[in-house]
N, C-alpha and C positions, 0 to 999 in steps of 0.2 A: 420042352415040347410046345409048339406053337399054339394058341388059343383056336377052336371049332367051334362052330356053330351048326344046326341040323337045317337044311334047307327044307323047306315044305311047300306041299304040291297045295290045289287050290279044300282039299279036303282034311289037312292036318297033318298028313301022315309024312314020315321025311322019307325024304328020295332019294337024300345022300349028306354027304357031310361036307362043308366049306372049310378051308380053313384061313383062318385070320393070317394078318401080320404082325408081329410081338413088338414092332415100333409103334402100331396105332393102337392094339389092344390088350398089349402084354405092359405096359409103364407105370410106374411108379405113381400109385395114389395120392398125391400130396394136399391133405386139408385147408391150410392156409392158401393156396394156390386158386381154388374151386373156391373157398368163399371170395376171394375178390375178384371173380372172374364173375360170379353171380352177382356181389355189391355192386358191380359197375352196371351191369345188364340193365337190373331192378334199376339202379338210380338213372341211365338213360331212358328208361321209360318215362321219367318224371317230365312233367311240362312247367314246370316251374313259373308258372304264371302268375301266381298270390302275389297279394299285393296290400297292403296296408299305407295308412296317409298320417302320418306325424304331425306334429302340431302347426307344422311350416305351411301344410298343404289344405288345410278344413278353409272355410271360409267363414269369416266372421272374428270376434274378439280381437279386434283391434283397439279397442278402448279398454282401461283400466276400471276391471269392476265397481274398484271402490278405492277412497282413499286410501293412501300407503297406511296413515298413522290416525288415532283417536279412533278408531270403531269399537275396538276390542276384542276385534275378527284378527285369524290370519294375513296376513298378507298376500295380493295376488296380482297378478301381471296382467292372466287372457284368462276368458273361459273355456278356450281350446287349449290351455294346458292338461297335460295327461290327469290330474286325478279329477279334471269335470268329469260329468257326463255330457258323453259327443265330445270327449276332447279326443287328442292326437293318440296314438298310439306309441310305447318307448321300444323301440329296437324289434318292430315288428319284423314280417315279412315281406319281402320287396324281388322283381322278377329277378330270378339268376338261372343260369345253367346250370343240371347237377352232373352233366355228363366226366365223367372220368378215364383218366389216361390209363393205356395198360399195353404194354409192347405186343408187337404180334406174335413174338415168339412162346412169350408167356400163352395169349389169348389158343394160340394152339394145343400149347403142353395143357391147357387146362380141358380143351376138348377131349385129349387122348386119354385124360386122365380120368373124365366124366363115362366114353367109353367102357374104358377099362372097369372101370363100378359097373355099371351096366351087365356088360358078360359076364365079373366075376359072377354078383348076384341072382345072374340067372334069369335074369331080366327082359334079355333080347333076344327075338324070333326073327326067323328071317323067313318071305314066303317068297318065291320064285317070281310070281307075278299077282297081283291082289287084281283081279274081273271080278265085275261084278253083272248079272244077267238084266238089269235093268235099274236106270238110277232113281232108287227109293230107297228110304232111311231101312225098313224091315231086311232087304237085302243086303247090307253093307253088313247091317247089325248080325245078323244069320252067317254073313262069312267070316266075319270077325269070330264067332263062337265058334264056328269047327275049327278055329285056327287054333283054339286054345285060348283065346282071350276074355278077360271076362268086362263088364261093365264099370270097372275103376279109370280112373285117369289115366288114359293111354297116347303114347306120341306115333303117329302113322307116318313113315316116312317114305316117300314115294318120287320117282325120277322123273313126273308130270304131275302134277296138279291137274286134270281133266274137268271137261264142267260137269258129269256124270259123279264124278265124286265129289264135286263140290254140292250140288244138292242133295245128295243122299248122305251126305258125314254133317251138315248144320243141323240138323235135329239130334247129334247126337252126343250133350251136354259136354259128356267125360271125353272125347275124344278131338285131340288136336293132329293137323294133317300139314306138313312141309315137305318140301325139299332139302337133298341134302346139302345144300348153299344157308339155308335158313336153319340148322340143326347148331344148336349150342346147348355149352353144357346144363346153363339154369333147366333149358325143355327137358333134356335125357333127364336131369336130377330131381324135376315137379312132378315124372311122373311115375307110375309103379308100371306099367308096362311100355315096351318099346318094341314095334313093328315095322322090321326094313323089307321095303323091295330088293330081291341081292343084288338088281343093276343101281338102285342106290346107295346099298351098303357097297358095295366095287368103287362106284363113283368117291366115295366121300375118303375111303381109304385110302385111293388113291392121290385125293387133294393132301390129306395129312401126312401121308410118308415122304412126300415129299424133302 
């Protein structure tokens, strides 16, 4: 039997039942899949721009502290050898890229898979269309609660981005707002509730069964 979901009107209540497609939301949970799907996400965020200066790069200690022999001291080359102070650093860090490869075929099955957690869990609501009567934080927050949502970290997925929603959801910590072009699985999987528009949940199914 196909995967359902209940569609709801702007007051919570369902109005009828959707039903899914068992290629986008019926597949196989695979754990190692979802964590490198996520490792990559997270490590593309990195800017990778540290940077550390080895002994090569300080300036200064061109001269030999002290004689090679007769002090009684160690022997020493530079004072910008690593164990002065203000010397080089050994095998620090220096800019790189952290971004990571990952087939698109995978990056997809990992979506459908993140999905699929999502409705097993029980996780996702779908509302017909989310309006809101004026763009302020109290009103969003007010529809959100008859939808059945509470104030934990929630992903809002919606078929416009509006500027009405966009000022009225920045006040609102726990709550992140996309499209479904911008929906991957690290967002379904950071957060405990997920809220689709059904023209975005249509939308996004439809990119996946592809």
């Amino acid at each position: 039997m196909p995967p359902q979901v209940a569609v709801l009107d702007q007051k919570g209540k369902a109005k009828e039942s959707l039903e899914l497609r068992p290629e986008v939301f019926g597949v196989e949970v695979r754990g190692p899949l979802l964590h490198q799907a996520i490792t990559r996400e997270l490590a593309g965020r990195r800017a990778g721009t540290h940077d550390t200066k080895g002994r090569s790069e300080i300036s200064g200690g061109g001269r030999k502290p002290w004689r090679q022999k007769g002090t009684g001291r160690a022997r020493q080359g530079s004072i910008r050898a690593p164990q002065w102070r203000k010397g080089g650093t050994v095998f620090g860090p220096t800019p790189r890229s952290y971004a990571q490869k990952m087939p698109r075929k995978a990056r997809r099955e990992a979506l459908r898979a993140a999905l699929t957690d999502t409705v097993n869990s029980g996780e996702l609501k779908v509302v017909e269309r989310l309006e809101l009567p004026e763009p302020k934080t109290k009103a969003l927050a007010r529809r959100l609660a008859d939808l059945g949502l509470k104030p934990i970290p929630t992903l809002l997925v919606v078929q416009e981005v509006t500027g009405p929603l966009t000022l009225a959801s920045r006040n609102l910590p726990w709550l992140t707002v996309e499209t479904p072009a911008r929906v991957s699985a690290y967002r379904l999987l950071r957060h405990d509730q997920v809220l689709f528009e059904r023209a975005a949940l249509l939308a996004l199914q439809e990119e996946l069964a592809k």
